[in-house]
Biopython code that builds the backbone (N, CA, C, O; Angstrom):
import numpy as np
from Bio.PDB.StructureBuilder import StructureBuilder

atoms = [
    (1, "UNK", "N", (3.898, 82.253, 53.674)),
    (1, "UNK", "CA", (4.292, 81.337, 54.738)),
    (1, "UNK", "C", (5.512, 81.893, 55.468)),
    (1, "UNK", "O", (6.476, 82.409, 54.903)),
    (2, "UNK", "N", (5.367, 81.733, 56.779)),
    (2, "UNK", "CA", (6.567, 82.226, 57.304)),
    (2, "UNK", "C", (7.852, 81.338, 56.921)),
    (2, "UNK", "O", (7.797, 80.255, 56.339)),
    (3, "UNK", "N", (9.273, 82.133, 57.446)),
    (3, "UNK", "CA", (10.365, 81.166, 57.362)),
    (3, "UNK", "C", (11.402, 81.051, 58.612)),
    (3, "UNK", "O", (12.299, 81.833, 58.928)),
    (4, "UNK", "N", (11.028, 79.918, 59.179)),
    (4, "UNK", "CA", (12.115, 79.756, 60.336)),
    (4, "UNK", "C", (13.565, 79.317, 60.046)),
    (4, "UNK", "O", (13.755, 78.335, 59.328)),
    (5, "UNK", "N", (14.478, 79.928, 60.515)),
    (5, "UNK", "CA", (16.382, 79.560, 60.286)),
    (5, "UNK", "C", (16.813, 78.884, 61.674)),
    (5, "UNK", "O", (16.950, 79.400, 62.784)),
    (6, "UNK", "N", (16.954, 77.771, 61.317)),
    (6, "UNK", "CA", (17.537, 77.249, 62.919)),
    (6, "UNK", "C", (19.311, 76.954, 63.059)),
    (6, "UNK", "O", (19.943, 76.180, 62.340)),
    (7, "UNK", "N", (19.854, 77.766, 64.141)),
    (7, "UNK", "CA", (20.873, 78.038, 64.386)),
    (7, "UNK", "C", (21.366, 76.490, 64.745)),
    (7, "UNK", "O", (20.506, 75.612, 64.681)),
    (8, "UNK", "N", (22.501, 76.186, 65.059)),
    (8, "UNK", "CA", (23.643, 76.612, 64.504)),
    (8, "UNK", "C", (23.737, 76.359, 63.218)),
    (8, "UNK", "O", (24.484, 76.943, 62.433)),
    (9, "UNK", "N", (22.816, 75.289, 62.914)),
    (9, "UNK", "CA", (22.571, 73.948, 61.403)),
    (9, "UNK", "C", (22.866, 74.897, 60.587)),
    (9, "UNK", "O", (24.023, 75.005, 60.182)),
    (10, "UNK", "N", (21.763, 75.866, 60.143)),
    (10, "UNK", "CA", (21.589, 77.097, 59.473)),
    (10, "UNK", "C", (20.163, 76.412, 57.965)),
    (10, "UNK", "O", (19.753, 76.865, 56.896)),
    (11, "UNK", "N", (19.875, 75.016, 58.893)),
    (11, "UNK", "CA", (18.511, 74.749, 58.028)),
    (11, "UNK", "C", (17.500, 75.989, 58.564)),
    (11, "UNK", "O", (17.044, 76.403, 59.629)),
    (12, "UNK", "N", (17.433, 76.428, 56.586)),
    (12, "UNK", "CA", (15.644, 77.125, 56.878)),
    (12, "UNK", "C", (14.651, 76.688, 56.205)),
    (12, "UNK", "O", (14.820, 76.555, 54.993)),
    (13, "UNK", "N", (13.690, 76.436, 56.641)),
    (13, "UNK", "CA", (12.395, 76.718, 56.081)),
    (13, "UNK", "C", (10.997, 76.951, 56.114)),
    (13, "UNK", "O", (10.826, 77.575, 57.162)),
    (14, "UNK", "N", (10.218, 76.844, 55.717)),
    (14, "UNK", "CA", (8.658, 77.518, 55.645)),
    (14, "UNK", "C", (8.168, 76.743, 56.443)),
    (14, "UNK", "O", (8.410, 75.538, 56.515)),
    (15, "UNK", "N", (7.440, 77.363, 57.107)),
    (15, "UNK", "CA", (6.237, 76.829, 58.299)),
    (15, "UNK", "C", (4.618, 76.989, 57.736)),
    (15, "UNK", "O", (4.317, 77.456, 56.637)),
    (16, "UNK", "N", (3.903, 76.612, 58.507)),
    (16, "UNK", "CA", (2.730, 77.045, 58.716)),
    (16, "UNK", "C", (1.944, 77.718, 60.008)),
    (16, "UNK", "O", (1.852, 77.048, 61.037)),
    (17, "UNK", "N", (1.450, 78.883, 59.953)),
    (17, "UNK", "CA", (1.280, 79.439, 61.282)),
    (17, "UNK", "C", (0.466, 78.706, 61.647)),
    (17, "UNK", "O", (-0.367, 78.071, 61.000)),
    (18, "UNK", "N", (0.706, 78.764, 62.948)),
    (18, "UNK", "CA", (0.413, 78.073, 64.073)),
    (18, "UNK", "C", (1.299, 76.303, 64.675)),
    (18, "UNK", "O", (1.135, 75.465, 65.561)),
    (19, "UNK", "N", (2.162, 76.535, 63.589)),
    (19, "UNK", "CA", (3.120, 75.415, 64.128)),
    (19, "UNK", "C", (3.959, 75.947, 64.987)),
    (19, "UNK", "O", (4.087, 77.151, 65.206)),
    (20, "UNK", "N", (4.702, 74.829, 65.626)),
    (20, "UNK", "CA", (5.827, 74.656, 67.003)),
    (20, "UNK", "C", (6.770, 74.506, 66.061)),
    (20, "UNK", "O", (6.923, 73.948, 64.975)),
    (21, "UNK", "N", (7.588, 75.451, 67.125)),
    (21, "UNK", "CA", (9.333, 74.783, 66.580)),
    (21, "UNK", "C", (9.803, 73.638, 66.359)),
    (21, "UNK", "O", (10.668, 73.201, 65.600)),
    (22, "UNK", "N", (8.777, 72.975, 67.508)),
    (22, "UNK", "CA", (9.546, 71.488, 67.485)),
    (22, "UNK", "C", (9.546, 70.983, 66.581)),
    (22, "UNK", "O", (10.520, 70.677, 65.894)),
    (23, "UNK", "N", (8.000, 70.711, 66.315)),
    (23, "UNK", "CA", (7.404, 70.355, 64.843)),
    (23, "UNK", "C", (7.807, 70.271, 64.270)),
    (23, "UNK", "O", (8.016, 69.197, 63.706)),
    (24, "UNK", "N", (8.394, 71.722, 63.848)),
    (24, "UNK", "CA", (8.779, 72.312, 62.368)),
    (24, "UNK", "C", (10.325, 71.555, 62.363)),
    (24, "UNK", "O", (10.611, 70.928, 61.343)),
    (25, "UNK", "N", (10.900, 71.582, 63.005)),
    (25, "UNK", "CA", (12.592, 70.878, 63.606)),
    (25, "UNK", "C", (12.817, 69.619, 63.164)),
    (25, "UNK", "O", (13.658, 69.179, 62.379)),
    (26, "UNK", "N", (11.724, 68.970, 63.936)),
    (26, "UNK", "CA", (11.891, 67.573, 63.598)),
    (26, "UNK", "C", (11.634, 67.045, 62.327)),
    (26, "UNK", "O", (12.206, 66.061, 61.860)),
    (27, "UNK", "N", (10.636, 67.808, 61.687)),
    (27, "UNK", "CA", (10.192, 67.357, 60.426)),
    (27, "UNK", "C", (11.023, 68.179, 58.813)),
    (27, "UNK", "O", (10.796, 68.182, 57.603)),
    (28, "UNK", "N", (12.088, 68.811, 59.803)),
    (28, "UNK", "CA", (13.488, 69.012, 59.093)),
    (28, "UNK", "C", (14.634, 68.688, 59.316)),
    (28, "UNK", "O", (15.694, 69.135, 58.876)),
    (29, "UNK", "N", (14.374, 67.751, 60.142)),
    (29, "UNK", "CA", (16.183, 67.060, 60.572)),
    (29, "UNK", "C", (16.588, 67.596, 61.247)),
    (29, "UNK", "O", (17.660, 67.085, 61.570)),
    (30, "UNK", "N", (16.210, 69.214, 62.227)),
    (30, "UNK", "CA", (17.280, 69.751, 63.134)),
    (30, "UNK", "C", (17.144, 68.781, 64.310)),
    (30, "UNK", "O", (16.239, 68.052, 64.716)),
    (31, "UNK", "N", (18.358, 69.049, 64.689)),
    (31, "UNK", "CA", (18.696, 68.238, 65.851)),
    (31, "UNK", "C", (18.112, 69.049, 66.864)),
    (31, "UNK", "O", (18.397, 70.222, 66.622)),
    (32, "UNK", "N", (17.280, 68.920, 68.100)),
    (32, "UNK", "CA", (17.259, 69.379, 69.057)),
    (32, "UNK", "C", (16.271, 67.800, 70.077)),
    (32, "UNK", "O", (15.430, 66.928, 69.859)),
    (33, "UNK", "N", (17.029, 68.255, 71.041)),
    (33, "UNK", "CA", (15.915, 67.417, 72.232)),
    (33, "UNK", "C", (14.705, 68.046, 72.012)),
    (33, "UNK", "O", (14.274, 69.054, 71.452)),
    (34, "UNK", "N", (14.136, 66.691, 72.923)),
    (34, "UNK", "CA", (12.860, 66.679, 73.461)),
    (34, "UNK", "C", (12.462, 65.634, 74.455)),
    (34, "UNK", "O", (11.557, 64.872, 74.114)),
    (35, "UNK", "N", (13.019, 65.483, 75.664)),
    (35, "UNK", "CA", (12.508, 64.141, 76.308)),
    (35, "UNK", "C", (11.492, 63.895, 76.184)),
    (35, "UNK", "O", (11.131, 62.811, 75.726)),
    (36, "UNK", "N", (10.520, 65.027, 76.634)),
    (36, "UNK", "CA", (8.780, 64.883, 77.048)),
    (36, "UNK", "C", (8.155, 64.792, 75.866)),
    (36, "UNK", "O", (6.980, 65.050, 76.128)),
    (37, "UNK", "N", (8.255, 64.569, 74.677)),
    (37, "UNK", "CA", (7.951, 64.538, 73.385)),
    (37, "UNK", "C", (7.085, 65.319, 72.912)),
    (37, "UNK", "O", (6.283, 65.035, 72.023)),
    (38, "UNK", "N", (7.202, 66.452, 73.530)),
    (38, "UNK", "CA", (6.642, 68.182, 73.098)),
    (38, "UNK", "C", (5.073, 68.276, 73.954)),
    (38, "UNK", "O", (4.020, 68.785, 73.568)),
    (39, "UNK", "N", (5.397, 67.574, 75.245)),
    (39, "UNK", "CA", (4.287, 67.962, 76.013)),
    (39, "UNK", "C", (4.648, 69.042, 77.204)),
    (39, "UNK", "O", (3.974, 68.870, 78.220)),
    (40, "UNK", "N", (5.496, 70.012, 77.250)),
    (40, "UNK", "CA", (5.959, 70.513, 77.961)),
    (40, "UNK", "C", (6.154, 70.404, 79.702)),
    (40, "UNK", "O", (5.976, 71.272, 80.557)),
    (41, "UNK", "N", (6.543, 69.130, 79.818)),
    (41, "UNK", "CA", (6.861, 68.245, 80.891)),
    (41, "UNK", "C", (8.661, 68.707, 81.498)),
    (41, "UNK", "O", (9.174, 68.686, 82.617)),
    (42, "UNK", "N", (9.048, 68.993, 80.476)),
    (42, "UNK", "CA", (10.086, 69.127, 80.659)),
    (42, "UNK", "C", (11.146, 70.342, 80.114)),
    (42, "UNK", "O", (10.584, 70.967, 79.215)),
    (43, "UNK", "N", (12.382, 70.812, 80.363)),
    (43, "UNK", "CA", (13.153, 71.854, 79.080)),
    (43, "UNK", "C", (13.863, 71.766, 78.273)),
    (43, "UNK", "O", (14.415, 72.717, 77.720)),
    (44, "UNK", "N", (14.052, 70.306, 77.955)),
    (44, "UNK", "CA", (15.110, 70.004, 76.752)),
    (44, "UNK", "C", (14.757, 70.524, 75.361)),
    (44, "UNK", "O", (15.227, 69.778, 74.502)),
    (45, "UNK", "N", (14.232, 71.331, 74.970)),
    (45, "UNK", "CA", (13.731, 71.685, 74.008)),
    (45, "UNK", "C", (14.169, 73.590, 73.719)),
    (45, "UNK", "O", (13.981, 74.356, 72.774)),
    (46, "UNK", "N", (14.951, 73.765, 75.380)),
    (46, "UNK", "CA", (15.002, 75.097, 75.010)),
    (46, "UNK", "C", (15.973, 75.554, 74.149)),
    (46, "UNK", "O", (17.131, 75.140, 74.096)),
    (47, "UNK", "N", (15.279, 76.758, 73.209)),
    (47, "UNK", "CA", (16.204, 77.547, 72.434)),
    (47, "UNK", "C", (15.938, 79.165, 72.469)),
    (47, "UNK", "O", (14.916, 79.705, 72.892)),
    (48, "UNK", "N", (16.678, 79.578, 72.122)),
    (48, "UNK", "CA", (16.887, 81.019, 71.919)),
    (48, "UNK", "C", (16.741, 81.559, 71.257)),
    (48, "UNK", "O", (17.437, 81.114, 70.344)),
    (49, "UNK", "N", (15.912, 82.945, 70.701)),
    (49, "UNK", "CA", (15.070, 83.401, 69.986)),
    (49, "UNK", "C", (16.183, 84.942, 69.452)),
    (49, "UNK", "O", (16.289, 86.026, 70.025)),
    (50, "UNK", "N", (16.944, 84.391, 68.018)),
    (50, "UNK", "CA", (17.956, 85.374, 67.759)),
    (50, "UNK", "C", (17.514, 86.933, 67.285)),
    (50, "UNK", "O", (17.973, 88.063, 67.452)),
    (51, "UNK", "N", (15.905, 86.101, 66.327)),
    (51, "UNK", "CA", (15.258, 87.576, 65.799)),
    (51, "UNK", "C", (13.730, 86.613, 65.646)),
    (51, "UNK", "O", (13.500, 85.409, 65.529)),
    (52, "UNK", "N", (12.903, 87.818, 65.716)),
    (52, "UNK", "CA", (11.608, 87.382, 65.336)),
    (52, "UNK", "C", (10.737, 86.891, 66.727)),
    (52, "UNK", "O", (9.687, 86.255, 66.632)),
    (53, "UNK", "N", (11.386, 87.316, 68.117)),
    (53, "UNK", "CA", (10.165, 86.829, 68.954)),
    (53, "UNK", "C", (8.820, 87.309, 68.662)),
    (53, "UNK", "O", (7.846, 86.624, 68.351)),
    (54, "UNK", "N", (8.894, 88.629, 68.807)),
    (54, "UNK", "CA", (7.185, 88.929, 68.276)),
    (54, "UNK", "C", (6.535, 88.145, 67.657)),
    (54, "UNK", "O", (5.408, 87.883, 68.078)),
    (55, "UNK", "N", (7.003, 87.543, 66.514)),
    (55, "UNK", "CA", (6.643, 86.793, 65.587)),
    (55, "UNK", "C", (6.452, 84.729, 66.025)),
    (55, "UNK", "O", (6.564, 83.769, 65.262)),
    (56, "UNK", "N", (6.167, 84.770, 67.414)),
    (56, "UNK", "CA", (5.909, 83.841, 68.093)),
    (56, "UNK", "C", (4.438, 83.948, 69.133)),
    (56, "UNK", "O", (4.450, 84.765, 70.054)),
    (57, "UNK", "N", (3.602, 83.352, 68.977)),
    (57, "UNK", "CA", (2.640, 83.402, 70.390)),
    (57, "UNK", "C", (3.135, 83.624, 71.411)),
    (57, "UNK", "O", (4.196, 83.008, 71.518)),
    (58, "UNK", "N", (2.870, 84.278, 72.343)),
    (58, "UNK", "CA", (3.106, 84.714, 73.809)),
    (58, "UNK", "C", (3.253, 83.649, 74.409)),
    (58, "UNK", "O", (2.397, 82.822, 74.096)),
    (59, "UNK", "N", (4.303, 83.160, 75.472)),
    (59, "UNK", "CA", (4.512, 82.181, 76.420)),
    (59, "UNK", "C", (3.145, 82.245, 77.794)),
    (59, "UNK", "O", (2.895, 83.182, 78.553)),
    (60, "UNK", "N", (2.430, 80.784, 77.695)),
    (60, "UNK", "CA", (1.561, 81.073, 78.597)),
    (60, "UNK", "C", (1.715, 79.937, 79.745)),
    (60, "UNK", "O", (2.768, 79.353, 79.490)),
    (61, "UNK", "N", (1.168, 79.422, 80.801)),
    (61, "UNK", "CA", (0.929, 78.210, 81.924)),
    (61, "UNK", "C", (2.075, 77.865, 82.467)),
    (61, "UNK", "O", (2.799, 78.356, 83.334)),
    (62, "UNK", "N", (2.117, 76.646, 81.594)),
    (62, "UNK", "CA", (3.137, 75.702, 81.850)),
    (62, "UNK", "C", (4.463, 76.283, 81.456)),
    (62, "UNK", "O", (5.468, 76.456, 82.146)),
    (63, "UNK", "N", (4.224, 76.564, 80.091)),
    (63, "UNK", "CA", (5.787, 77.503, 79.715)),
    (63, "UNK", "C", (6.202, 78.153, 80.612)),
    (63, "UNK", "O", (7.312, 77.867, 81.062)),
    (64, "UNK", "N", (5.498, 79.174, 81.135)),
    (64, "UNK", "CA", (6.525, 80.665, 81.579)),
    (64, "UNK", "C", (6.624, 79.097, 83.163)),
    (64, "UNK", "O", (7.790, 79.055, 83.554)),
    (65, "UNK", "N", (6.095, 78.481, 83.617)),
    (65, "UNK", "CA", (6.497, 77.981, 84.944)),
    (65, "UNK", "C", (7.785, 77.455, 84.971)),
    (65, "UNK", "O", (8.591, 77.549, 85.896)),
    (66, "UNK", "N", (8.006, 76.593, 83.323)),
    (66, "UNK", "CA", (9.135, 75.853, 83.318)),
    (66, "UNK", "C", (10.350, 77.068, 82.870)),
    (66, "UNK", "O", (11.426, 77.021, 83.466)),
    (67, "UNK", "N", (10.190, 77.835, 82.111)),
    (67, "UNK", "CA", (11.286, 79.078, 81.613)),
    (67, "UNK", "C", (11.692, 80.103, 83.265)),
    (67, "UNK", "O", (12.637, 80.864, 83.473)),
    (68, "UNK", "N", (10.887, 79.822, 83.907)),
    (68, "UNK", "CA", (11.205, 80.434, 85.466)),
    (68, "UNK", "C", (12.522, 79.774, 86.462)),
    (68, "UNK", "O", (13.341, 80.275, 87.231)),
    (69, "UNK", "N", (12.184, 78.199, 85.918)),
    (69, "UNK", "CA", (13.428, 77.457, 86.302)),
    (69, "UNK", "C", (14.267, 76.983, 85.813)),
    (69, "UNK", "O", (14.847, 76.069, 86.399)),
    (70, "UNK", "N", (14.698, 77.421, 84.486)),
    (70, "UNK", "CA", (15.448, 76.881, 83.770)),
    (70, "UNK", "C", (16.705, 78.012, 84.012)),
    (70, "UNK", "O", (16.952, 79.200, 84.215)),
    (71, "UNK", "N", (17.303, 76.630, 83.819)),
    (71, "UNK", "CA", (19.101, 77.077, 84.125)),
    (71, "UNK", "C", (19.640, 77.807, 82.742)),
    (71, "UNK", "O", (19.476, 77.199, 81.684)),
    (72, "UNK", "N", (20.110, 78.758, 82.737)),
    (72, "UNK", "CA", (20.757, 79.511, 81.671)),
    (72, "UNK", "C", (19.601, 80.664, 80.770)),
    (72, "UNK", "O", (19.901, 81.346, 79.790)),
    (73, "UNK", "N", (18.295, 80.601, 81.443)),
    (73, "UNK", "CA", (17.687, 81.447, 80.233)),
    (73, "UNK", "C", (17.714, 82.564, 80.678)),
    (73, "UNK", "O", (17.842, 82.961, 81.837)),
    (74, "UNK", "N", (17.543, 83.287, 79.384)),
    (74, "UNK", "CA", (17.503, 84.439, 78.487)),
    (74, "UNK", "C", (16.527, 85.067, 78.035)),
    (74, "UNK", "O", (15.640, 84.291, 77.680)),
    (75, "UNK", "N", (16.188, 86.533, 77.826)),
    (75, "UNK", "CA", (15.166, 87.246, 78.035)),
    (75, "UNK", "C", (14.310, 86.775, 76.677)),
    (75, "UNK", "O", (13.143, 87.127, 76.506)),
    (76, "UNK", "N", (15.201, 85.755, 75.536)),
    (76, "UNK", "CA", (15.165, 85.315, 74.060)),
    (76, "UNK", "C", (14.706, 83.936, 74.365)),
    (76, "UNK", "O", (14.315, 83.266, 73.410)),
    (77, "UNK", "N", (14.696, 83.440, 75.488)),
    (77, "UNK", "CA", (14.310, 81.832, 75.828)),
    (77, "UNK", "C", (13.076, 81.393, 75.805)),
    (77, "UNK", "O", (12.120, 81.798, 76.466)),
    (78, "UNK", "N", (13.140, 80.217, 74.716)),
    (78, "UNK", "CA", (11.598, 79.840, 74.705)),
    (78, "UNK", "C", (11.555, 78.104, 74.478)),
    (78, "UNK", "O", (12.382, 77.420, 73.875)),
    (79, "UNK", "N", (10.608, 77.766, 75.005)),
    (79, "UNK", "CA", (10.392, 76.210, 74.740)),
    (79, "UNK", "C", (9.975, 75.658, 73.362)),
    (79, "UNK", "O", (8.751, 75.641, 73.232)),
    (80, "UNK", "N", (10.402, 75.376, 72.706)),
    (80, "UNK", "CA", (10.623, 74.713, 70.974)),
    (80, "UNK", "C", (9.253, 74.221, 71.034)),
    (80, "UNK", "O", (8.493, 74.528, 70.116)),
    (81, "UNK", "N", (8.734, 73.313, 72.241)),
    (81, "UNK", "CA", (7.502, 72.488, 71.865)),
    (81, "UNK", "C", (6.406, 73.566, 71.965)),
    (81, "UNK", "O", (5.455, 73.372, 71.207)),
    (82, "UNK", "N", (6.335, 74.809, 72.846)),
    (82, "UNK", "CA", (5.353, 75.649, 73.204)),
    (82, "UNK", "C", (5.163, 76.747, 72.182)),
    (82, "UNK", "O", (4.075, 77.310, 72.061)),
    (83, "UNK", "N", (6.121, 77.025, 71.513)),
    (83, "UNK", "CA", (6.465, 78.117, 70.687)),
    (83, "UNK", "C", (5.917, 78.206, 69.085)),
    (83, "UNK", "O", (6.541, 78.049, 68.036)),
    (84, "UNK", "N", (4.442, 78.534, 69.338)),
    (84, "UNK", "CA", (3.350, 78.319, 68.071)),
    (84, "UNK", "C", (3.982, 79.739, 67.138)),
    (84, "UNK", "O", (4.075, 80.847, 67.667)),
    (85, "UNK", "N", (4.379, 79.476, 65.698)),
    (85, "UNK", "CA", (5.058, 80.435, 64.743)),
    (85, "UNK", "C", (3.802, 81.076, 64.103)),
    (85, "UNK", "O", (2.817, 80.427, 63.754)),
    (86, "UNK", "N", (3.955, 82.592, 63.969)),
    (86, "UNK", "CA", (3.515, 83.662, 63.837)),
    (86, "UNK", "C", (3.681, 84.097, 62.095)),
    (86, "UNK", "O", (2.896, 84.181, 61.151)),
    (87, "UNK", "N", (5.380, 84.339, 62.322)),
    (87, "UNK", "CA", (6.048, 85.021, 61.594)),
    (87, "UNK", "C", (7.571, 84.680, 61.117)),
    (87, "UNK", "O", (7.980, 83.779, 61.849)),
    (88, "UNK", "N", (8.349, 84.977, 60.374)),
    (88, "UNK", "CA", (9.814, 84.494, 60.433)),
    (88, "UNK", "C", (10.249, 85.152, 61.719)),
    (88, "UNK", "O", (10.067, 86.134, 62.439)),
    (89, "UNK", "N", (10.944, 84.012, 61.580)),
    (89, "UNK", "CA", (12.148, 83.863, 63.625)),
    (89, "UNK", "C", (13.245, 83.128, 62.955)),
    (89, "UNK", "O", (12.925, 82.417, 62.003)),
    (90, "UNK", "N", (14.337, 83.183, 63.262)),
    (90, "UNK", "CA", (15.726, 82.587, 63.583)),
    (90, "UNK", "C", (15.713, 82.612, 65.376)),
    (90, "UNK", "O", (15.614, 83.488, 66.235)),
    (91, "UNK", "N", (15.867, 81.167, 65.356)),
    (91, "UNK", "CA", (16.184, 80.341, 66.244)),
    (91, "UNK", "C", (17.701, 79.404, 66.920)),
    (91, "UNK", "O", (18.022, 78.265, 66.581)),
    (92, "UNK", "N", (18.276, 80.104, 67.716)),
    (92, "UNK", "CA", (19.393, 79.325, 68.247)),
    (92, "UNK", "C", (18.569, 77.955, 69.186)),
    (92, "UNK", "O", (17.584, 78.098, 69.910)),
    (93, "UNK", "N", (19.366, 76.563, 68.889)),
    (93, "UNK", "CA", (18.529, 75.274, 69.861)),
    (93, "UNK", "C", (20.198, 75.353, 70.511)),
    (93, "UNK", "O", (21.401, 75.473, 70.276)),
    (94, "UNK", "N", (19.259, 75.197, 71.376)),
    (94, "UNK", "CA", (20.719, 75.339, 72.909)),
    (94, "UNK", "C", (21.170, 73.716, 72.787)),
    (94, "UNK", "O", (22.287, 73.363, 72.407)),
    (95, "UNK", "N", (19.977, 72.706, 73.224)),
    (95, "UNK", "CA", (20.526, 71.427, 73.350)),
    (95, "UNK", "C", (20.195, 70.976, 72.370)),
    (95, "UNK", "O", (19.225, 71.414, 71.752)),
    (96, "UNK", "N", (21.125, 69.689, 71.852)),
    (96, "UNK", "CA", (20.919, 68.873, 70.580)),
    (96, "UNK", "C", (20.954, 67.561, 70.835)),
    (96, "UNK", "O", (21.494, 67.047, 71.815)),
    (97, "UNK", "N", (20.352, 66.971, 69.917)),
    (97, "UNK", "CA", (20.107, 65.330, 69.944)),
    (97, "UNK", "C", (20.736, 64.751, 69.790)),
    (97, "UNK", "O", (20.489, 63.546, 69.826)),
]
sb = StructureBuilder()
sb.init_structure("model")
sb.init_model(0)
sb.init_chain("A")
sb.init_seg("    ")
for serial, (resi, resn, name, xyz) in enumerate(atoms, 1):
    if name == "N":
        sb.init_residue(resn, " ", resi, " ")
    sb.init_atom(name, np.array(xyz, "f"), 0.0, 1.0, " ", f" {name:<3s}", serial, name[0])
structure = sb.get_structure()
């Protein structure tokens, strides 16, 4: 099973591939937004990808439209709700709940 580390908290743990960050977040107590409640409506969900992007599905549609306008991202920026896990990643969440 993979293992995700979410920044700053420094909670880690095991996923199942093909889960979302968000998912995996919420159903560990990290704090991060989500207005749109992981329908990618929106970017409160963005975080930053410290190690392990590869180890994420490729950003496709809706993602790369909303990561095009988002204020502050980074070549590491990805949407928590869009971001289906591969592999271990450490994850910085920009905004918190």
């Amino acid at each position: 099973m993979p293992t995700v580390r979410f920044l700053p908290s420094g909670i880690e743990t095991s996923a199942r591939e093909g889960e979302t960050l968000l998912d995996l977040a919420l159903a560990n107590d990290v704090s991060i937004q989500h207005a749109c409640g992981g329908f990618c409506a929106c970017t409160t969900c963005h975080c930053e990808i410290v190690s392990g992007l590869e180890n994420l599905e490729k950003p496709e549609g809706d993602e790369l439209e909303r990561l095009e306008v988002l204020e502050g991202r980074t070549q590491q920026s990805r949407l928590a709700c869009q971001s289906k896990i591969k592999g271990d990643v450490t994850v910085r969440v920009v905004n918190f709940d």
